[in-house]
Backbone and ligand atoms as CSV (ligand in chain L), in Angstrom:
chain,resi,resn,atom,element,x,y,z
A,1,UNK,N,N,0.828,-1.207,0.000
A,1,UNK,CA,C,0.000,0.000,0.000
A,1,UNK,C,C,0.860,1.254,0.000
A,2,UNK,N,N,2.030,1.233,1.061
A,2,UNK,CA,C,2.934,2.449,1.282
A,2,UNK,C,C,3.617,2.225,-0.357
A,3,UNK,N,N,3.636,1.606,-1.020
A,3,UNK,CA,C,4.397,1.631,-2.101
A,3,UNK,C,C,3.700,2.152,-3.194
A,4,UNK,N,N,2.495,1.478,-3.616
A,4,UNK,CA,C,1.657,2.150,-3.888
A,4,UNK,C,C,1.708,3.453,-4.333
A,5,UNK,N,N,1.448,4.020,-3.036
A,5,UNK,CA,C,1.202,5.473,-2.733
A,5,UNK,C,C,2.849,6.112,-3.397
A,6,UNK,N,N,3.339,6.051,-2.855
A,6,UNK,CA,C,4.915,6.760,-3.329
A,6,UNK,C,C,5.246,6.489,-5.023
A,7,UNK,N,N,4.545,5.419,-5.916
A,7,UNK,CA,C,4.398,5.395,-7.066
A,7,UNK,C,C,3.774,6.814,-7.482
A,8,UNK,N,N,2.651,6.814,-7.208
A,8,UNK,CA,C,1.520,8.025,-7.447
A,8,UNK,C,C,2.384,8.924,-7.286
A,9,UNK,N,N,2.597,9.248,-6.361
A,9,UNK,CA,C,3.428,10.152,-6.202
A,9,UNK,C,C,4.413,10.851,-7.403
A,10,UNK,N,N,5.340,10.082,-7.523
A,10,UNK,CA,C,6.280,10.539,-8.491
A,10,UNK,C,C,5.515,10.087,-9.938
A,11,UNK,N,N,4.436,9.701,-10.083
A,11,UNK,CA,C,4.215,9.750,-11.772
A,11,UNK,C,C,3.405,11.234,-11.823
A,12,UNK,N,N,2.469,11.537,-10.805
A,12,UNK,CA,C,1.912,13.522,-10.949
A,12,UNK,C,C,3.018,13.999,-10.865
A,13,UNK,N,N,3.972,14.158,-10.043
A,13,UNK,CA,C,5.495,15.087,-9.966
A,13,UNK,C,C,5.636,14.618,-11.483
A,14,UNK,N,N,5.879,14.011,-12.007
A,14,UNK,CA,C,6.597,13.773,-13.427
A,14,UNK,C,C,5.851,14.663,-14.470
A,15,UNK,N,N,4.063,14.040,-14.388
A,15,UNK,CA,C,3.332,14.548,-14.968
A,15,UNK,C,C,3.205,16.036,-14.925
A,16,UNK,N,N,2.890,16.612,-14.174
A,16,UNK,CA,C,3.333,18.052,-13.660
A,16,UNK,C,C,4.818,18.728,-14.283
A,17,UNK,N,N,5.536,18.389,-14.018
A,17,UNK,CA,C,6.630,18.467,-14.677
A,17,UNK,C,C,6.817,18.741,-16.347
A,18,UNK,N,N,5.819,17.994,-16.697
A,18,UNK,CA,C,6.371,17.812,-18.420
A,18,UNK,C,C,5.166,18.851,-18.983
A,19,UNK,N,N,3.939,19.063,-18.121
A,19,UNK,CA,C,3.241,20.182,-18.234
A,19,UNK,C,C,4.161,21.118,-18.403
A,20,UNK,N,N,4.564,21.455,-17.138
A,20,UNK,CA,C,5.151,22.644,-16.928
A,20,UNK,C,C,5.959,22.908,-17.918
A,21,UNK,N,N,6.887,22.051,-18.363
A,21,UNK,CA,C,7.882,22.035,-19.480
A,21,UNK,C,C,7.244,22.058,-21.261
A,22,UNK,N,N,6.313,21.536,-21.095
A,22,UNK,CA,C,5.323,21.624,-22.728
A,22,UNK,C,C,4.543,23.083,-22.985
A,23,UNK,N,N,4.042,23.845,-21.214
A,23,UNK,CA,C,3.744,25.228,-21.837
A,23,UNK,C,C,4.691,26.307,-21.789
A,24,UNK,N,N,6.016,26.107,-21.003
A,24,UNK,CA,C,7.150,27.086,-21.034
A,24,UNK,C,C,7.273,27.899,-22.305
A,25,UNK,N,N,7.720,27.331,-23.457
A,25,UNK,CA,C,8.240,27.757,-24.624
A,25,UNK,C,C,6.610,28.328,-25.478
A,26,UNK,N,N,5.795,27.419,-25.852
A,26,UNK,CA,C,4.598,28.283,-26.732
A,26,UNK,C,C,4.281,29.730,-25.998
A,27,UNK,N,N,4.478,29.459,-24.470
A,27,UNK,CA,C,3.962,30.810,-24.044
A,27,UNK,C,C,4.703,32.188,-24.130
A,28,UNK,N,N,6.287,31.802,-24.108
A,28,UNK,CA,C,6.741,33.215,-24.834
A,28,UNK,C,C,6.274,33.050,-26.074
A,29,UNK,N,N,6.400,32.363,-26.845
A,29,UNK,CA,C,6.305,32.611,-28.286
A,29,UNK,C,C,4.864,33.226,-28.467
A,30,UNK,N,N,3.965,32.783,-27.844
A,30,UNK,CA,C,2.497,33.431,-28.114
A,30,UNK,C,C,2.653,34.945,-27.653
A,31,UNK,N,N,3.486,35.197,-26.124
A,31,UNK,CA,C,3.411,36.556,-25.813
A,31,UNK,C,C,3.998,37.393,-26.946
A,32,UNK,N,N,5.479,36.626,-27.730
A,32,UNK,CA,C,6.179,37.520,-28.603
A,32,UNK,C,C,4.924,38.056,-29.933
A,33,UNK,N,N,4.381,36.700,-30.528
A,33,UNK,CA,C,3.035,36.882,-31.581
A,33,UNK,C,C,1.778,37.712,-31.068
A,34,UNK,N,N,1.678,37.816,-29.465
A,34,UNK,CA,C,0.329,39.113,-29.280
A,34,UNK,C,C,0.952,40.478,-29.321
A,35,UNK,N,N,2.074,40.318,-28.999
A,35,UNK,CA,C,2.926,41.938,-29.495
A,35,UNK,C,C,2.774,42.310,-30.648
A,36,UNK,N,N,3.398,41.193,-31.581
A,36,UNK,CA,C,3.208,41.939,-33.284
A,36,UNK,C,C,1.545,41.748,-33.556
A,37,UNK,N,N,0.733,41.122,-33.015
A,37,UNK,CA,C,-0.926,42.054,-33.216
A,37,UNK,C,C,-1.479,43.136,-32.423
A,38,UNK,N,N,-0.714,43.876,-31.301
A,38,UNK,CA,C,-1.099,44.961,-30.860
A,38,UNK,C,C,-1.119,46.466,-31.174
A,39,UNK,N,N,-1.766,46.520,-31.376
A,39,UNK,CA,C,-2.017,47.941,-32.636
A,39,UNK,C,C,-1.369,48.750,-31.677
A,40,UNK,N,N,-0.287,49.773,-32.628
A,40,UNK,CA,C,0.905,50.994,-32.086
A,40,UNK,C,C,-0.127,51.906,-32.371
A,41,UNK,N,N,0.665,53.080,-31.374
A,41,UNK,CA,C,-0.096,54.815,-31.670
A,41,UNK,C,C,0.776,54.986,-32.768
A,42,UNK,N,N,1.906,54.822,-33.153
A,42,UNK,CA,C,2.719,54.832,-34.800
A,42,UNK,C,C,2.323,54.497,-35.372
A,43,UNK,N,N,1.316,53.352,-35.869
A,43,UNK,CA,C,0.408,52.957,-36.786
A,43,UNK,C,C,-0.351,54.590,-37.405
A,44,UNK,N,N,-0.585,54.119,-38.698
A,44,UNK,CA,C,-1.913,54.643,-39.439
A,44,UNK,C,C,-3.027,54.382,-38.939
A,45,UNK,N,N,-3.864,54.778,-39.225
A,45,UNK,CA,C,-5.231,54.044,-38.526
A,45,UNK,C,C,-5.674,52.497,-39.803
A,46,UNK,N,N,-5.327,52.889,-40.937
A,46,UNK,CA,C,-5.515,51.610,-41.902
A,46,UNK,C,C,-4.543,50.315,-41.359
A,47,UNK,N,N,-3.313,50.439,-41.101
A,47,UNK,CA,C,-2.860,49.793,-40.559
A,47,UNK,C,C,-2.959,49.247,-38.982
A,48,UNK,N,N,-3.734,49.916,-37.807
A,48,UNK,CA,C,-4.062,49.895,-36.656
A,48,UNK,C,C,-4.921,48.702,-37.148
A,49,UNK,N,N,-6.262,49.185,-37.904
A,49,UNK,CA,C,-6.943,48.500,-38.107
A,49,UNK,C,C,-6.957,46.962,-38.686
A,50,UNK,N,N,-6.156,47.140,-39.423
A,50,UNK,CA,C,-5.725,45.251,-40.301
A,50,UNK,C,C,-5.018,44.950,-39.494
A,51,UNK,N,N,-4.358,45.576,-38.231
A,51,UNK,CA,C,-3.866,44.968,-37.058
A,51,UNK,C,C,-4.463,43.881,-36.591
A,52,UNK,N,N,-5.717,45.022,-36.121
A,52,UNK,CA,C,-6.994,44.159,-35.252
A,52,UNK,C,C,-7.880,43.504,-35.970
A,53,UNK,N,N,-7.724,43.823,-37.085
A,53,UNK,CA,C,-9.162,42.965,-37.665
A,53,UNK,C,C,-8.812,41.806,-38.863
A,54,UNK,N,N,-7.770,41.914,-39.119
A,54,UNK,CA,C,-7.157,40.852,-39.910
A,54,UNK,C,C,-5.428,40.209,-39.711
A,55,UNK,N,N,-4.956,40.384,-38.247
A,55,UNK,CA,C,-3.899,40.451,-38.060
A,55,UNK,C,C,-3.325,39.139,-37.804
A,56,UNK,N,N,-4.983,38.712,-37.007
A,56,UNK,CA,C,-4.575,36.972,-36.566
A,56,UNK,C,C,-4.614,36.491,-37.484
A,57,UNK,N,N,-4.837,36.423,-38.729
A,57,UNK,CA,C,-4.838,35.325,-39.745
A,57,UNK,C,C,-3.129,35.859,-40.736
A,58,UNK,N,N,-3.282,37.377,-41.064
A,58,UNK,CA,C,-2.609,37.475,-41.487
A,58,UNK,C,C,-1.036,38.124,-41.150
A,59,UNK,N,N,-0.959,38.214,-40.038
A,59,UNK,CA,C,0.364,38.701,-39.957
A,59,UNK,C,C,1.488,37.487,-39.528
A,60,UNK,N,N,2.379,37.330,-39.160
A,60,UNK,CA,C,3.128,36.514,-39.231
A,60,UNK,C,C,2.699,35.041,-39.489
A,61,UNK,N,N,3.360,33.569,-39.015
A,61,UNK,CA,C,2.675,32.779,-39.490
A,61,UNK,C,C,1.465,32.104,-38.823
A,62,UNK,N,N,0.093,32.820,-39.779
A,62,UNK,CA,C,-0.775,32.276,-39.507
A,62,UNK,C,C,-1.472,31.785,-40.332
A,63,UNK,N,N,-2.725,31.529,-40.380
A,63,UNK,CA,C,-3.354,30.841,-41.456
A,63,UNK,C,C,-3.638,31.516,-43.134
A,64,UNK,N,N,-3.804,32.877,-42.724
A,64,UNK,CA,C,-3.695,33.722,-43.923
A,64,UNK,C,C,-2.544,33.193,-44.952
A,65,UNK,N,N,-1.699,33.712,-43.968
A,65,UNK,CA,C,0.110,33.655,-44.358
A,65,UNK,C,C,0.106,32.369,-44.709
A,66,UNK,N,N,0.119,31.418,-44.371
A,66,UNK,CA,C,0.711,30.195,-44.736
A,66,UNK,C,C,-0.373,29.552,-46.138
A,67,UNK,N,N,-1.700,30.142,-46.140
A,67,UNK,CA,C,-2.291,29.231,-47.045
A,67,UNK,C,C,-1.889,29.921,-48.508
A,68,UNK,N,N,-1.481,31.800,-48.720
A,68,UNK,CA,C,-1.212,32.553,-49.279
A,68,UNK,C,C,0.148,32.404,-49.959
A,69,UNK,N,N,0.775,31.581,-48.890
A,69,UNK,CA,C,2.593,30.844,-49.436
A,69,UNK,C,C,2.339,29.795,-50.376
A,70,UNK,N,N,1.339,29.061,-49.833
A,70,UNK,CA,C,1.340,28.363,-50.563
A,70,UNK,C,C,1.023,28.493,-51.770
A,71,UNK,N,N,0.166,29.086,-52.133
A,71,UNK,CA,C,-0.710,29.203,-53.655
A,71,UNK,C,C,0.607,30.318,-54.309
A,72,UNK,N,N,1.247,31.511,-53.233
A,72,UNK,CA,C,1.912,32.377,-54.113
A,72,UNK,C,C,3.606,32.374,-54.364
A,73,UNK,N,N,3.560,31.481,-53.445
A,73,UNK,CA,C,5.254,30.865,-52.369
A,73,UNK,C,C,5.692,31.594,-51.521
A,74,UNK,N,N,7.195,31.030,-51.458
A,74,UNK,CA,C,7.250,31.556,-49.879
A,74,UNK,C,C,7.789,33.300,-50.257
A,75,UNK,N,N,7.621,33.764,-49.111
A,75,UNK,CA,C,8.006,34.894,-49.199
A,75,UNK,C,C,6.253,35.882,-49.470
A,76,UNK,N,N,5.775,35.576,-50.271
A,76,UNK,CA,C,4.277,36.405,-51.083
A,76,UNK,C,C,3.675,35.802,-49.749
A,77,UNK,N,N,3.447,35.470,-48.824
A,77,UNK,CA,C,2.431,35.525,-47.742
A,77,UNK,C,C,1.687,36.559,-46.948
A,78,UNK,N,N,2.692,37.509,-46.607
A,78,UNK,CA,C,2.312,38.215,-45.772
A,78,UNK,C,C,1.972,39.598,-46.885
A,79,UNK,N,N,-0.005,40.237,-46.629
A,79,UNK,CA,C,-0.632,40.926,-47.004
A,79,UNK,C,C,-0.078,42.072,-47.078
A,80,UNK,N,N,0.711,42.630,-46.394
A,80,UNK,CA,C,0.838,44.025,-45.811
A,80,UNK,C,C,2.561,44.187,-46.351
A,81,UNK,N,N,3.174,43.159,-46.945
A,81,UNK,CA,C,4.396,43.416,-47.385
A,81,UNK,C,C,4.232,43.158,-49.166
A,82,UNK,N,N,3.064,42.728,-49.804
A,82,UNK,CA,C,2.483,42.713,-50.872
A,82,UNK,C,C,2.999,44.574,-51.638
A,83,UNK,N,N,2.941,44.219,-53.079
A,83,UNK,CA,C,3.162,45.579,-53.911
A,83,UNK,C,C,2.117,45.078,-54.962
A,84,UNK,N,N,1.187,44.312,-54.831
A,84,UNK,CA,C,0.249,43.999,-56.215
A,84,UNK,C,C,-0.929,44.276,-55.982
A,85,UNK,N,N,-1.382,44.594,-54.752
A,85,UNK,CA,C,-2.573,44.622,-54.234
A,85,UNK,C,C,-3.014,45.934,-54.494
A,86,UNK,N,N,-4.778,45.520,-55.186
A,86,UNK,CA,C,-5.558,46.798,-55.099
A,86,UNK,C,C,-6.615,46.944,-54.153
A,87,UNK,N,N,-6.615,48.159,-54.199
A,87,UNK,CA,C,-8.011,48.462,-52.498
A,87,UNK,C,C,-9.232,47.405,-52.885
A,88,UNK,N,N,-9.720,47.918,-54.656
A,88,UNK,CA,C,-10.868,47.175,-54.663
A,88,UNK,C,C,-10.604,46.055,-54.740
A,89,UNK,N,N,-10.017,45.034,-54.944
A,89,UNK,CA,C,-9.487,43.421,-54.474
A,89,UNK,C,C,-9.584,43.368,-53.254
A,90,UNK,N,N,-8.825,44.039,-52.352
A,90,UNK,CA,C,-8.995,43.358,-51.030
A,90,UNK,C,C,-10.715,43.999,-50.697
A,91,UNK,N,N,-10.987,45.004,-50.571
A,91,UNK,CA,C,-12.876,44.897,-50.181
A,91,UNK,C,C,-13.390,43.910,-50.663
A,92,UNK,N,N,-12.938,43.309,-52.112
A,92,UNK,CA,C,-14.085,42.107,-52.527
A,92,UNK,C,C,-13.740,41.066,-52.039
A,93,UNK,N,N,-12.465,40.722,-51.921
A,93,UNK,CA,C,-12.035,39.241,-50.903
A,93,UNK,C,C,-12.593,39.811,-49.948
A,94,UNK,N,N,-12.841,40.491,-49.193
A,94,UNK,CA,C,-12.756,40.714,-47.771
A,94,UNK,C,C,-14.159,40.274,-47.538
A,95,UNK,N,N,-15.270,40.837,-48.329
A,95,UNK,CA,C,-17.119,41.061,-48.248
A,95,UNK,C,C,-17.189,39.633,-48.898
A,96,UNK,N,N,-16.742,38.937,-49.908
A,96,UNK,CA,C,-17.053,37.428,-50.481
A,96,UNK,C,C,-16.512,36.239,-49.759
A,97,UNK,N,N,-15.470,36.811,-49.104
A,97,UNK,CA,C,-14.254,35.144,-48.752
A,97,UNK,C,C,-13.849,35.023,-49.816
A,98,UNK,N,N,-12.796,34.193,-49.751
A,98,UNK,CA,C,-12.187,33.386,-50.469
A,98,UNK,C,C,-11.488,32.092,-50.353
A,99,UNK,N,N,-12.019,30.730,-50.530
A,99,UNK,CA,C,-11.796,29.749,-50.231
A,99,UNK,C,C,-11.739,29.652,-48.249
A,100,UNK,N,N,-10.771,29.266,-47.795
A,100,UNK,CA,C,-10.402,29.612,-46.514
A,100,UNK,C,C,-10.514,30.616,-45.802
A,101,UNK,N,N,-11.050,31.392,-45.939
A,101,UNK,CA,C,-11.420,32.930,-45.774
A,101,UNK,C,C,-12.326,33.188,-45.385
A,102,UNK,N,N,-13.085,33.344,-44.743
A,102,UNK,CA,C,-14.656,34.088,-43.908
A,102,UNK,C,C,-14.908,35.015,-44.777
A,103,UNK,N,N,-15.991,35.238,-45.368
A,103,UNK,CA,C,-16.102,36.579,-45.293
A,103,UNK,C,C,-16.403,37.889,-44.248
A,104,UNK,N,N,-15.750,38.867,-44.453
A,104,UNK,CA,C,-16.031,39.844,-43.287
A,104,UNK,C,C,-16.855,40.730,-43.278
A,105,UNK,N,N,-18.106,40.545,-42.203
A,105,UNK,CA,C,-19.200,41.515,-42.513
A,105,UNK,C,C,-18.698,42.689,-42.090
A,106,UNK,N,N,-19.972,43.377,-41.967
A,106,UNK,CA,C,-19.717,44.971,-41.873
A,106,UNK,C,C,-19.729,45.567,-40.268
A,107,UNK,N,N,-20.652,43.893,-39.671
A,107,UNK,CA,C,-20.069,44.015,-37.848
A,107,UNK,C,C,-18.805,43.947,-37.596
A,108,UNK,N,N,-17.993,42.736,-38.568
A,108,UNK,CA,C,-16.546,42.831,-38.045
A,108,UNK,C,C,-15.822,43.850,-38.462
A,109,UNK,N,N,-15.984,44.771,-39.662
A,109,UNK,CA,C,-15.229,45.772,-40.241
A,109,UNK,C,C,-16.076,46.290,-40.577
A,110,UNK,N,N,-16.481,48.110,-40.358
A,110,UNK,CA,C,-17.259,48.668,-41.408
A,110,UNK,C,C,-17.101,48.936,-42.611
A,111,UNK,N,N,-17.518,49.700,-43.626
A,111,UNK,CA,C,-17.446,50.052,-44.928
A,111,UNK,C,C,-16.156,50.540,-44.519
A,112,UNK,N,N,-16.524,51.914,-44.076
A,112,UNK,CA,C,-15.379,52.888,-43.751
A,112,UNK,C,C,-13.738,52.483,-43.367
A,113,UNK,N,N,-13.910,51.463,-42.066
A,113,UNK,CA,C,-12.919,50.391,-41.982
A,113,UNK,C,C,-12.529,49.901,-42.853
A,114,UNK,N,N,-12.818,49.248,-43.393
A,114,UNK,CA,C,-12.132,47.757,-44.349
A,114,UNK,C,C,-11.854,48.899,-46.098
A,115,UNK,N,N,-12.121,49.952,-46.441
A,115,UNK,CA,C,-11.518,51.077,-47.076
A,115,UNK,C,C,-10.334,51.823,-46.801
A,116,UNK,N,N,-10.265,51.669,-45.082
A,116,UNK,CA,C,-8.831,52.135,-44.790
A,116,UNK,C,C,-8.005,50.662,-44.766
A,117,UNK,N,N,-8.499,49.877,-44.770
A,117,UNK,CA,C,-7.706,49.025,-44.560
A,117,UNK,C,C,-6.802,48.448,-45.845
A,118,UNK,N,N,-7.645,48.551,-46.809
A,118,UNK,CA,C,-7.441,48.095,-48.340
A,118,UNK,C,C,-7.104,49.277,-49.093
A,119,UNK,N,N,-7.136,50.229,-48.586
A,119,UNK,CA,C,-5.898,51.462,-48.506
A,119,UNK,C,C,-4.207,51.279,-48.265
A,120,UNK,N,N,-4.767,50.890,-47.183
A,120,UNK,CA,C,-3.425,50.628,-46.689
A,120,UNK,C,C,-2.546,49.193,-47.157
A,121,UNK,N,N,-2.976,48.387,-47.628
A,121,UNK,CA,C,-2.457,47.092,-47.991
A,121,UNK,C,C,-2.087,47.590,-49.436
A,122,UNK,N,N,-3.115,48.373,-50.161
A,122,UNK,CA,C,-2.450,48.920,-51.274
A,122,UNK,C,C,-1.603,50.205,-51.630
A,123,UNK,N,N,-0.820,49.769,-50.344
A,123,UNK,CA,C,-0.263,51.551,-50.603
A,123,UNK,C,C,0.952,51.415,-51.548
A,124,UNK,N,N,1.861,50.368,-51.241
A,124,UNK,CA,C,3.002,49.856,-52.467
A,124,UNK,C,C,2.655,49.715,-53.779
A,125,UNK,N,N,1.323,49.232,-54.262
A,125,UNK,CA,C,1.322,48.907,-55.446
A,125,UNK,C,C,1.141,50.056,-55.946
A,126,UNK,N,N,1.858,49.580,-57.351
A,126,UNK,CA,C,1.602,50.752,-58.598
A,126,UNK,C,C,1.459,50.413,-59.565
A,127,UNK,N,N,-0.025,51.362,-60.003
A,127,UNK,CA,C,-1.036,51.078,-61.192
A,127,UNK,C,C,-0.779,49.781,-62.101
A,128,UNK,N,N,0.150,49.148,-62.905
A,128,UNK,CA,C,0.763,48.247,-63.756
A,128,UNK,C,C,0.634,47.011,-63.153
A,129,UNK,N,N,1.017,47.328,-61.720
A,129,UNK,CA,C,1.078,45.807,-61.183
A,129,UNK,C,C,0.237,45.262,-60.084
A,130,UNK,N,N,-1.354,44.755,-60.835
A,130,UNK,CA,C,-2.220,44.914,-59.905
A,130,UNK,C,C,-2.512,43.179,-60.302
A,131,UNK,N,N,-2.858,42.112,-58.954
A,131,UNK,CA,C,-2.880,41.184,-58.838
A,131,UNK,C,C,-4.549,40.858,-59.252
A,132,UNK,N,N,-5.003,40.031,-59.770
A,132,UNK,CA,C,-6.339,39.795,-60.223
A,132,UNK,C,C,-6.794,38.180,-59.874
L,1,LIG,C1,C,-9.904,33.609,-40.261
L,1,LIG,C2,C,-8.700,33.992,-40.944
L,1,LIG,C3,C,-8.729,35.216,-41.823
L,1,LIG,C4,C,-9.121,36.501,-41.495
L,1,LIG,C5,C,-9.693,37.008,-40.180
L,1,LIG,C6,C,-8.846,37.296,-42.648
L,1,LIG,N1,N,-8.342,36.530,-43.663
L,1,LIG,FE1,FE,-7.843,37.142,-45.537
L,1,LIG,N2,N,-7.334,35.258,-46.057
L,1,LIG,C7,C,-7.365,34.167,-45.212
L,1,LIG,C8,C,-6.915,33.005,-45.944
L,1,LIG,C9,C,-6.772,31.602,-45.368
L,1,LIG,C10,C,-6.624,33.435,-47.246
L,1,LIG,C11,C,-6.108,32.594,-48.402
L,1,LIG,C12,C,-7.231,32.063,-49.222
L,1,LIG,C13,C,-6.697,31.093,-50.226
L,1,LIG,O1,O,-6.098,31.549,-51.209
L,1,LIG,O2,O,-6.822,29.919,-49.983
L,1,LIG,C14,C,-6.906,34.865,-47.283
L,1,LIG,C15,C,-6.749,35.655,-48.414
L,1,LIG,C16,C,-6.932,37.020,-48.458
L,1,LIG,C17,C,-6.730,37.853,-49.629
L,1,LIG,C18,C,-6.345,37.355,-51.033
L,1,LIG,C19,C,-4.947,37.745,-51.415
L,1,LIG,C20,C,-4.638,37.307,-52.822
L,1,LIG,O3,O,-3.528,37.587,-53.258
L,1,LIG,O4,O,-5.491,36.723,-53.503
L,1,LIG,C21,C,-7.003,39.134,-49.255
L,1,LIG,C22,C,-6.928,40.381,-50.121
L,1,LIG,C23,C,-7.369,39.104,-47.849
L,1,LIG,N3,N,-7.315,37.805,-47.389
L,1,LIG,C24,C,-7.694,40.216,-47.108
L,1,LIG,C25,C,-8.131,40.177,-45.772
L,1,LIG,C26,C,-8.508,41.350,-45.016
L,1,LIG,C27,C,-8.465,42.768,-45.539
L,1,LIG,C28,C,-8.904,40.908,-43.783
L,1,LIG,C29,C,-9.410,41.717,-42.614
L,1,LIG,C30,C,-10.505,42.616,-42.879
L,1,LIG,C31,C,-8.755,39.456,-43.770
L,1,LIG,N4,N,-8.276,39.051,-44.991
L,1,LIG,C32,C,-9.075,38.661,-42.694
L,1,LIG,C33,C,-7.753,34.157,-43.891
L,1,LIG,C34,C,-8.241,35.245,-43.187
């Protein structure tokens, strides 16, 4: 019985242990990834905004990013480092979806919103080189 017991013992200490050790590391890494989605007072407001309203999918690697590598490769993932993008492209992905994509109503982004936002994603491109 005393033996027993002192088994138990050290398999929760163990168990406990490898907890402790399995959430150590994701949890900086998640704190470092809620930093780069926390909208700066240096931000634009177009950019504040695709912070918050499209940041989890698309800013570093997330689902945006990674499904966007794929179809465009690596490197073409991330929205906001794009030079092909036009405003009216991203409003119509944004209001239709696209494949993997939600569409985003006008609760999650207003008109007004998701105009600065697709502003701002198209601020690199120029006229010639617009993605379709
Ligand atoms: C739930 C995750 C998610 C959210 C939130 C999200 N997107 Fe997306 N977005 C995706 C995925 C996934 C794709 C890739 C679709 C595909 O090609 O399979 C995508 C693709 C796009 C594309 C297409 C780019 C191209 O080259 O064709 C645009 C533009 C876009 N998103 C804009 C936005 C904007 C603007 C917002 C915020 C208002 C937003 N997305 C929010 C997941 C998301």
């Amino acid at each position: 019985m005393k033996l027993r017991h002192w088994h138990l013992g050290i398999i929760s200490a163990l168990g406990l242990g490898t907890m402790l050790a399995a959430c150590g590391s994701p949890a900086r890494h998640d704190s470092a990834k809620a930093n780069a989605l926390e909208p700066k007072l240096a931000m634009s407001p177009g950019e504040a905004l695709y912070t918050r309203k499209c940041g989890f999918c698309h800013i570093a690697k997330n689902t945006g990013t990674m499904m966007l590598e794929r179809r465009l490769g690596a490197g073409n993932g991330e929205l906001a480092k794009r030079t092909d993008l036009e405003a009216d492209y991203v409003v119509s992905v944004a209001r239709a979806g696209l494949m993997s994509m939600p569409a985003i109503s006008r609760v999650d982004a207003t008109d007004d919103e998701l105009r600065q936002i697709a502003d701002y994603l198209a601020r690199n491109t120029k006229p010639q080189a617009v993605a379709r």
